[in-house]
C-alpha positions in Angstrom: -2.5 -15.2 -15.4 -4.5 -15.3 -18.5 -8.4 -16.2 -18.3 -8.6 -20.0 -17.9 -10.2 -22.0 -21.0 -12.7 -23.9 -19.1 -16.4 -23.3 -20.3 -18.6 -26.3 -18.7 -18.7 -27.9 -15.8 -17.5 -31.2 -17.0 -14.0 -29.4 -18.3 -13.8 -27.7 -14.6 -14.1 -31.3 -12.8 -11.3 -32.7 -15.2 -9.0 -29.6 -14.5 -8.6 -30.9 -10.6 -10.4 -27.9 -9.1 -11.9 -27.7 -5.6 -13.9 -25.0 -3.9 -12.2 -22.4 -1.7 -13.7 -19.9 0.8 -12.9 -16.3 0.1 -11.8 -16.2 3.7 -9.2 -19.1 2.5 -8.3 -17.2 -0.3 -7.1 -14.1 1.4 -5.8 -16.4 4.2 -3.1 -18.6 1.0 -2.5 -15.5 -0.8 -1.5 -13.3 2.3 0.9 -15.9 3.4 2.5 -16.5 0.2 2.9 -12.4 0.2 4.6 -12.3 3.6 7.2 -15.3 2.9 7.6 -13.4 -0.2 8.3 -10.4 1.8 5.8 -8.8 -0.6 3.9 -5.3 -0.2 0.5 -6.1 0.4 -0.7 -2.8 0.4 1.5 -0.6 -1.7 1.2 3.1 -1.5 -0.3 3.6 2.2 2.3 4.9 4.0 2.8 5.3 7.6 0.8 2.3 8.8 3.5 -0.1 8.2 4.2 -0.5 11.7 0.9 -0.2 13.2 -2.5 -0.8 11.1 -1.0 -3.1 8.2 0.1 -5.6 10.8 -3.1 -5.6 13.2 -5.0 -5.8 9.4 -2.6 -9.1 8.3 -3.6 -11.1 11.6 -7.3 -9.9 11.0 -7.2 -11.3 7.5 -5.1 -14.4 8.9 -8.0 -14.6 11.6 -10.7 -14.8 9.1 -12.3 -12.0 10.9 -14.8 -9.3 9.2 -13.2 -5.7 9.6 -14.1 -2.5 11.2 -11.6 0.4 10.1 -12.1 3.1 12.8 -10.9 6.6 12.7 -10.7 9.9 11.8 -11.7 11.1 8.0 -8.8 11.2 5.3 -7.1 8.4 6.8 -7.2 6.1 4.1 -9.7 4.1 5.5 -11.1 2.9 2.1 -8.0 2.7 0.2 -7.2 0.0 2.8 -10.8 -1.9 1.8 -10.0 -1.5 -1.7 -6.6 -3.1 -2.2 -7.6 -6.5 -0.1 -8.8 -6.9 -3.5 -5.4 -7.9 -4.3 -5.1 -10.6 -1.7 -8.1 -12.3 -4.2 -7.2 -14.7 -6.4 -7.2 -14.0 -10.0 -10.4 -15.7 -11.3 -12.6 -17.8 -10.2 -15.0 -20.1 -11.8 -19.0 -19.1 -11.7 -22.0 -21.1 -13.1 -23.0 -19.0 -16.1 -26.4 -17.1 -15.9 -26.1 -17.1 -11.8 -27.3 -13.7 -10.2 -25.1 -14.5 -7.2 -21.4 -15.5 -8.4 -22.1 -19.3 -7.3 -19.7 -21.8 -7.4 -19.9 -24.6 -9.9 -19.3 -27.5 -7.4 -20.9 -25.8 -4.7 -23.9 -24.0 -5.9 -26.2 -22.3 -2.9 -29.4 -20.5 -4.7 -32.4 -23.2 -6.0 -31.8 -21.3 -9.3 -28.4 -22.4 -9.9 -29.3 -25.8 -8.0 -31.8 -26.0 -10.6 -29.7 -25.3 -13.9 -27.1 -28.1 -12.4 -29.6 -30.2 -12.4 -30.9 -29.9 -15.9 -27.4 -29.6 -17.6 -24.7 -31.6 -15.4 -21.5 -31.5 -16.8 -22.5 -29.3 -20.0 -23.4 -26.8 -17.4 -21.5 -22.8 -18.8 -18.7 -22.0 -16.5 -17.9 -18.1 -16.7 -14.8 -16.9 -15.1 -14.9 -13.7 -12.8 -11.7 -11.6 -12.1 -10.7 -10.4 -8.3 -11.0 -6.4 -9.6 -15.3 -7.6 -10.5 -15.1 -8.9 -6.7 -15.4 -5.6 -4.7 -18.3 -3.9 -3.8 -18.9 -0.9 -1.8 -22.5 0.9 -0.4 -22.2 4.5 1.3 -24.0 4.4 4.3 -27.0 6.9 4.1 -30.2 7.5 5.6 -31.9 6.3 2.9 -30.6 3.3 2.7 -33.0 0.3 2.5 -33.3 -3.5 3.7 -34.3 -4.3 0.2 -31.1 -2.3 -1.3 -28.4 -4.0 1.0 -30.3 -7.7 1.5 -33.6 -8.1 -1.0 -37.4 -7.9 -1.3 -40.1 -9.2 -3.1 -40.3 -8.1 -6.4 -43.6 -6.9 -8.0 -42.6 -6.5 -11.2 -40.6 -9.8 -11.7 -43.5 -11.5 -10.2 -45.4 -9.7 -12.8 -43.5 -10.7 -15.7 -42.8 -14.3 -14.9 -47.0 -14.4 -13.9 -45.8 -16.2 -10.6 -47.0 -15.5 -7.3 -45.2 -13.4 -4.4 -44.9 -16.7 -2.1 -42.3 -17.8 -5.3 -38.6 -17.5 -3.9 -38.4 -16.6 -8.1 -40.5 -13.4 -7.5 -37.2 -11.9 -5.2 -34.9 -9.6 -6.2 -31.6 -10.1 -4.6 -30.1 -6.3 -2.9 -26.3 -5.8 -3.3 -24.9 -7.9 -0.4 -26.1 -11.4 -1.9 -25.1 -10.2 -5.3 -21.4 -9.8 -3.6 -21.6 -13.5 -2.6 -17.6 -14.4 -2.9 -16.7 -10.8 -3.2 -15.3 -8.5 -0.8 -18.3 -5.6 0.7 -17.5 -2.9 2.1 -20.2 -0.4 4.1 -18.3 3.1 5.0 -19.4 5.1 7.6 -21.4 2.2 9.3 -22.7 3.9 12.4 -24.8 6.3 10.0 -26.7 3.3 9.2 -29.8 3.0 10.3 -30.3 1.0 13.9 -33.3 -1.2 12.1 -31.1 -1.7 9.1 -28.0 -2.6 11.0 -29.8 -4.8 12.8 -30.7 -6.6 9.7 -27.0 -7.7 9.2 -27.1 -9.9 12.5 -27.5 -13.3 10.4 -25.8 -12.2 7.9 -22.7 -11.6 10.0 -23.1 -14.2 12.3 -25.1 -17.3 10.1 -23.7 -16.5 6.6 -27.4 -16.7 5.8 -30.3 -13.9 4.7 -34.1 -13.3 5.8 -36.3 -11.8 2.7 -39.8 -11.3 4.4 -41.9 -13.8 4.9 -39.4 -16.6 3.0 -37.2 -19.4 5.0 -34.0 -18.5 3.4 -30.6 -20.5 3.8 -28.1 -19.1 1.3 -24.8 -19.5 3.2 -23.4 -16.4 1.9 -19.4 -16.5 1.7 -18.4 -12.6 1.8 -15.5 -10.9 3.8 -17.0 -7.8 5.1 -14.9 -4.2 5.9 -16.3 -1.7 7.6 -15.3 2.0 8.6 -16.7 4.4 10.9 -15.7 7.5 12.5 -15.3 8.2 16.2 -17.6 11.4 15.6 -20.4 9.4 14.1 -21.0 7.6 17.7 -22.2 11.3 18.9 -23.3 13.5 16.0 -25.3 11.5 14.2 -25.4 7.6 15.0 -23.6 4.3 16.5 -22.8 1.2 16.2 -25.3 -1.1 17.9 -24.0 -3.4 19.8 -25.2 -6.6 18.9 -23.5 -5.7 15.5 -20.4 -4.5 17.0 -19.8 -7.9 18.8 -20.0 -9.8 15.6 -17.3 -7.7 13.3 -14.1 -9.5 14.1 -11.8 -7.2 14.4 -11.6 -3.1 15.3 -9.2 -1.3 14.0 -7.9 1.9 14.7 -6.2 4.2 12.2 -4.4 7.3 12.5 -2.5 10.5 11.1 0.7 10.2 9.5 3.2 10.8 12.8 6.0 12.6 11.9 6.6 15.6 9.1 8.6 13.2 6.6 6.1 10.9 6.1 2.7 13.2 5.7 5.2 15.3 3.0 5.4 11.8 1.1 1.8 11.2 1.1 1.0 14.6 -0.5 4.0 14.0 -2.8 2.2 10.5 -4.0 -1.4 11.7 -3.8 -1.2 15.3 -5.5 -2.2 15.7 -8.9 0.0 17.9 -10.5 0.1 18.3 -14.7 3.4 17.6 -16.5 3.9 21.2 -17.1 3.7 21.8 -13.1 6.5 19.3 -12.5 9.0 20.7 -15.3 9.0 24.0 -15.0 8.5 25.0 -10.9 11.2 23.7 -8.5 9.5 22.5 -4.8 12.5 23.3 -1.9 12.3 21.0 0.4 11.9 23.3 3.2 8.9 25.1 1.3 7.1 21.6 1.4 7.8 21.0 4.8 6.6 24.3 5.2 3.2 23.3 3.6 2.9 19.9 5.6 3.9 21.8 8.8 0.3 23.3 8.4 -1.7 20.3 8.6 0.2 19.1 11.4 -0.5 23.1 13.3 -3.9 22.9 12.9 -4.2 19.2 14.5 -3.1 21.4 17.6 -4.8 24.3 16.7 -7.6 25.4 19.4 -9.3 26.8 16.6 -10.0 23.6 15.2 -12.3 21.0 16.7 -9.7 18.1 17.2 -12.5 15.4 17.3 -13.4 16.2 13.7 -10.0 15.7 12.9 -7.6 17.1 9.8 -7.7 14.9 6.7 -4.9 14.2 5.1 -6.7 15.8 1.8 -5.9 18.8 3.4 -1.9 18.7 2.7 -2.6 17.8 -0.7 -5.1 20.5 -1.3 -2.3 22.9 -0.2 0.7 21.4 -2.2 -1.5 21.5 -5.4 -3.3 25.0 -4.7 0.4 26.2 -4.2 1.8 25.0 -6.9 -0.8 26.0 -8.8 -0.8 29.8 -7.4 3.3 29.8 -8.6 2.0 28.6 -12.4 0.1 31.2 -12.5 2.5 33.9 -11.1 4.7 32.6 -13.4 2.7 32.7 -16.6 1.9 36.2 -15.6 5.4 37.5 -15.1 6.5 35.6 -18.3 8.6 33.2 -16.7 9.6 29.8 -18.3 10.2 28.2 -15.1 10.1 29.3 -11.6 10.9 28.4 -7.9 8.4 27.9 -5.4 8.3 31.3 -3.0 6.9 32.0 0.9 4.5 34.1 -0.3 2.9 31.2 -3.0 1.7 29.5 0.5 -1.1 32.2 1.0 -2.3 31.0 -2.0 -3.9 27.6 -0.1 -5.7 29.3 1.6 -8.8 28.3 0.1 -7.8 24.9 -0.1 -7.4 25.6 4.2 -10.9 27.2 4.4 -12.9 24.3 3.3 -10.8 21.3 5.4 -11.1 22.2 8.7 -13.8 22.4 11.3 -13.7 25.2 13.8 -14.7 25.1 17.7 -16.9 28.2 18.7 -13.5 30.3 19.3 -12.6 29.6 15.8 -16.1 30.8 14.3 -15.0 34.2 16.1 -11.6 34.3 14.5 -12.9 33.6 11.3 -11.4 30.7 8.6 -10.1 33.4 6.6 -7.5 34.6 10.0 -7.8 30.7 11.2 -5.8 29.6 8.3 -3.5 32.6 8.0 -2.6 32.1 11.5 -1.8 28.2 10.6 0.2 29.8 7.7 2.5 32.0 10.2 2.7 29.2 12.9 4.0 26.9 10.1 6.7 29.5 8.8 7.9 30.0 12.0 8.1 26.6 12.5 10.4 26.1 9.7 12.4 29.4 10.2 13.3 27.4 13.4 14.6 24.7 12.2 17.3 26.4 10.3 17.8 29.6 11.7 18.9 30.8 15.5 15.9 32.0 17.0 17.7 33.0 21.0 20.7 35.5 21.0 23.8 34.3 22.0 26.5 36.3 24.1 29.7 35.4 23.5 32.7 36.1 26.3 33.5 39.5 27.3 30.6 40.9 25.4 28.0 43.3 27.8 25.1 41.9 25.0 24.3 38.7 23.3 25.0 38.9 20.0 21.8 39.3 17.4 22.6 37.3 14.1 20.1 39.3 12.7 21.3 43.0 13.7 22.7 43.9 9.8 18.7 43.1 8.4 16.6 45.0 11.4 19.2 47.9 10.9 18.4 47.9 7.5 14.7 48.3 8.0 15.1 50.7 10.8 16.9 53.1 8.6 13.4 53.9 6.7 14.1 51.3 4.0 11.4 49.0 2.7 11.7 45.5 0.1 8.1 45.2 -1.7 7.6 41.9 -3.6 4.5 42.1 -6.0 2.7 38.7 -6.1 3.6 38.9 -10.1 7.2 39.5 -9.6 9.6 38.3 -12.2 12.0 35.7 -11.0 15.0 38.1 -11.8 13.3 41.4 -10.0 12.6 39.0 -7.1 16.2 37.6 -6.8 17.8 41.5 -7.3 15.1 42.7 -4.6 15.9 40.6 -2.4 19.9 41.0 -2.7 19.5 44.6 -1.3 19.2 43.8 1.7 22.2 43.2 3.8 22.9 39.9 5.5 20.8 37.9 4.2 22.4 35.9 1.5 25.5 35.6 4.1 22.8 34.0 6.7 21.6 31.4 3.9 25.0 30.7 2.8 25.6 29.8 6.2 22.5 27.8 7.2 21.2 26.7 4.5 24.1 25.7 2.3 23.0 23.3 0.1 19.9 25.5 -1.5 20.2 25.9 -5.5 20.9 29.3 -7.0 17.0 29.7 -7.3 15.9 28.0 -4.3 18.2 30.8 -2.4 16.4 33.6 -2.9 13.2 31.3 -1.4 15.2 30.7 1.8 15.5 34.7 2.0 12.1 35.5 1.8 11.4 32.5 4.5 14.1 34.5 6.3 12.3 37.5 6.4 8.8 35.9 7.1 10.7 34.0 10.0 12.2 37.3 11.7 8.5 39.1 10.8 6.5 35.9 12.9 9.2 36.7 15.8 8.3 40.4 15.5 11.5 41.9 14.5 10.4 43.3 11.3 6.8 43.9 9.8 5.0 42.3 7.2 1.9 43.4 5.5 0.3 42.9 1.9 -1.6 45.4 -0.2 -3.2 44.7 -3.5 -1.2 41.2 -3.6 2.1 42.7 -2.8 4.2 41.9 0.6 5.6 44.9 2.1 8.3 44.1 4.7 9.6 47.5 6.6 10.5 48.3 10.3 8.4 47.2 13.1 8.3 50.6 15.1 7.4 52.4 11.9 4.8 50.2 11.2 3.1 50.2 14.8 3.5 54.1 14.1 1.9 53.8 10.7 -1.5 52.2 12.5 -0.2 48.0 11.0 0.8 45.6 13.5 4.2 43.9 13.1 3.6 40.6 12.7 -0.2 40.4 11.4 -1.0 39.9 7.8 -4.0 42.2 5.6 -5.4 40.6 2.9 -3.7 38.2 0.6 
């Protein structure tokens, strides 16, 4: 819809339009989007069976919001796209500081221009994306910057007196009059200026100072707080509390499939990223695996939670860490390896906090111990992790007999974190059994992606402690387990990537 061609107030009155709430807004425009069957909030997956609907009856409800829950849960993502249940534009009187209505104007100043112009009145039209405003809650946030003071200055300037209701200037929440505000991380508010929302909520109206105020303010308000807040460093009060409509609580993505296509959607990867290096699936279940160990971790303090920026910062380190490998080598293109995870582990460091056991560990073996629980997460989904005896034999059988042989007989496989793709595959190859093991459990891999499922193979057996696995100077060294306990390295810890 193109910006209407009505400028005065006259042309509006002729057009046949009448007032609307924003409240009846989002109200006509979310029905007409669920007879539609139409996505109201496109691109937040996981919710579609839990927070989208309690957030549809809210809006239906006319309620104000409170989004409560862990961080990276796309609290404010939900804020921002109510924007969409807006309409289009809307007609303002021209000159108004707080986006009044033409036929329903609520400020003396715009009472006053009506007055003096009627019909000929300036119409200006504001579009639903100018209808959103949003304040980080800090402690040095003000009464005057969310609601209004006297100003000096204007009072100056106009040479009026402060007892003028011209001498105010208006904070951000009047200026959002028929707009959408949204305060994030509420309970870090201020008690006095929380307190100061009461009418607001409640009335509709403000209270600047000493002035009688009655601007019935039309604004839907979202909130979002986090359960931490109400002990670290504020709370709700409750007063406030009992006048937000509707608490909502959010969550992480449930299951694996659906936190691997949230990083997938949200990772910023370059063009060059996404044509020349091939992602195998199980190497990005692998990654998201990680975010889901350390939300079980007992390293990690559970009630700070594990943002979902977390799985992205991983996918795009990674991918990143096999760019540059590749350039290195002098690869065109590449395929994502096991090893290429350990490059995240930056991106790890900086995304979690630790309980008192994890400060002892340290982030550096926090994460790498995320990184092994992961692997051998995925090595058993595809692989046989117990033996199995089969009839008339004295032992169960170990599928993985031909490879721990191998190693046992004094023989090594070193893969340099620069390896070329072809040096990789042929390194790999010498050892025995393991392209028969991926042929038979992972059948559908690509040539290249084959060689990816080895190396998981080999990480897999080294997490169960049937071989050893060790880097030095940015290569991985996989040799015997015995040999390696004998050599002074543990089997299935990692040095320095």
């Amino acid at each position: 819809m193109t910006k209407p061609e009505i400028h005065t107030l006259g042309e509006l009155k002729k057009s046949g339009y009448r007032p609307k709430s924003i409240r009846h807004e989002i109200r006509s425009n979310l029905l007409g989007a669920l007879k539609d069957n139409t996505s109201v909030f496109p691109g937040i997956l996981g919710y579609e069976h839990t927070v989208i609907p309690d957030v549809e009856r809210a809006l239906l409800a006319g309620h104000n919001i409170n989004f409560l829950g862990l961080r990276g849960q796309a609290k404010t993502r939900l804020a921002r796209q109510m924007v969409n249940l807006l309409d289009e534009w809307i007609p303002v009187i021209d000159g108004s500081e707080l986006n009044e209505d033409p036929l329903n104007p609520i400020s003396r100043q715009a009472k006053q221009i009506l007055i003096e112009k009627g019909d000929e009145t300036p119409v200006n039209w504001m579009h639903r994306s100018s209808r959103y405003a949003e304040k980080l809650a800090t402690p040095d946030v003000t009464v005057a910057d969310l609601i209004g003071d006297v100003d000096p200055i204007k009072a100056a300037n106009l040479r009026i007196s402060y007892s003028d209701e011209k001498a105010i200037h208006y904070g951000m929440i009047p200026r959002s009059n028929r707009c959408i505000f949204v305060i994030n991380e509420l309970p870090d508010l201020q008690p006095r200026i929380q307190v100061a929302l009461f009418n607001i909520l409640q009335e509709g109206d403000i209270q600047i100072r000493g002035f009688q105020l009655r601007i019935p303010l039309d604004i839907q308000f979202v909130f979002t707080a986090n359960p931490e807040d109400y002990t670290n460093r504020g709370s709700i009060v409750t007063p406030l509390k009992d006048r937000i409509g509707s608490q909502i609580l959010t969550h992480y993505p449930k299951d694996i499939e659906t936190g691997m296509s949230i990083t997938r959607q949200e990772a910023r990867l370059s063009e060059e990223q996404h044509k020349s290096i091939t992602a195998p699936e199980f190497i990005l279940r692998l990654m998201e695996t990680i975010s889901f160990s350390a939300r079980e971790s007992e390293f990690v303090d559970q009630k700070s939670g594990v943002s979902a920026r977390m799985g992205i910062g991983i996918y795009e380190a990674v991918m990143a860490g096999a760019e540059r490998r590749m350039v290195k080598a002098g690869d065109r293109t590449t395929c994502l390896r096991v090893a290429d995870i350990y490059s995240a582990i930056p991106a790890i460091n900086g995304k979690v906090e630790m309980v008192y056991e994890g400060e002892q560990e340290g982030p550096y073996n926090v994460a790498v111990n995320l990184i092994i629980q992961s692997i051998r997460k995925e090595f058993e989904r595809h692989f046989p992790v117990e033996e199995k005896k089969r009839k008339g034999d004295k032992k169960p059988l170990d599928p993985y007999r031909e490879i721990t042989r191998w190693f046992s007989a004094g023989n090594a496989l070193i893969l340099p974190a620069d390896m070329k793709d072809g040096d990789y595959a042929l390194a790999l190859s010498e050892v025995p059994g393991l392209a028969d093991l991926i042929d038979k459990h992972l059948p559908d891999l690509g040539p290249a992606e084959k060689y990816a499922g080895m190396e998981l193979l080999l990480h897999g057996l080294a997490a169960m402690s049937k071989i050893s696995v060790r880097t030095l100077n940015e290569e991985v060294h996989f040799s015997d387990l015995l040999g390696s306990i004998f050599n002074g390295a543990e089997g299935a810890d990692n040095d320095e990537f």
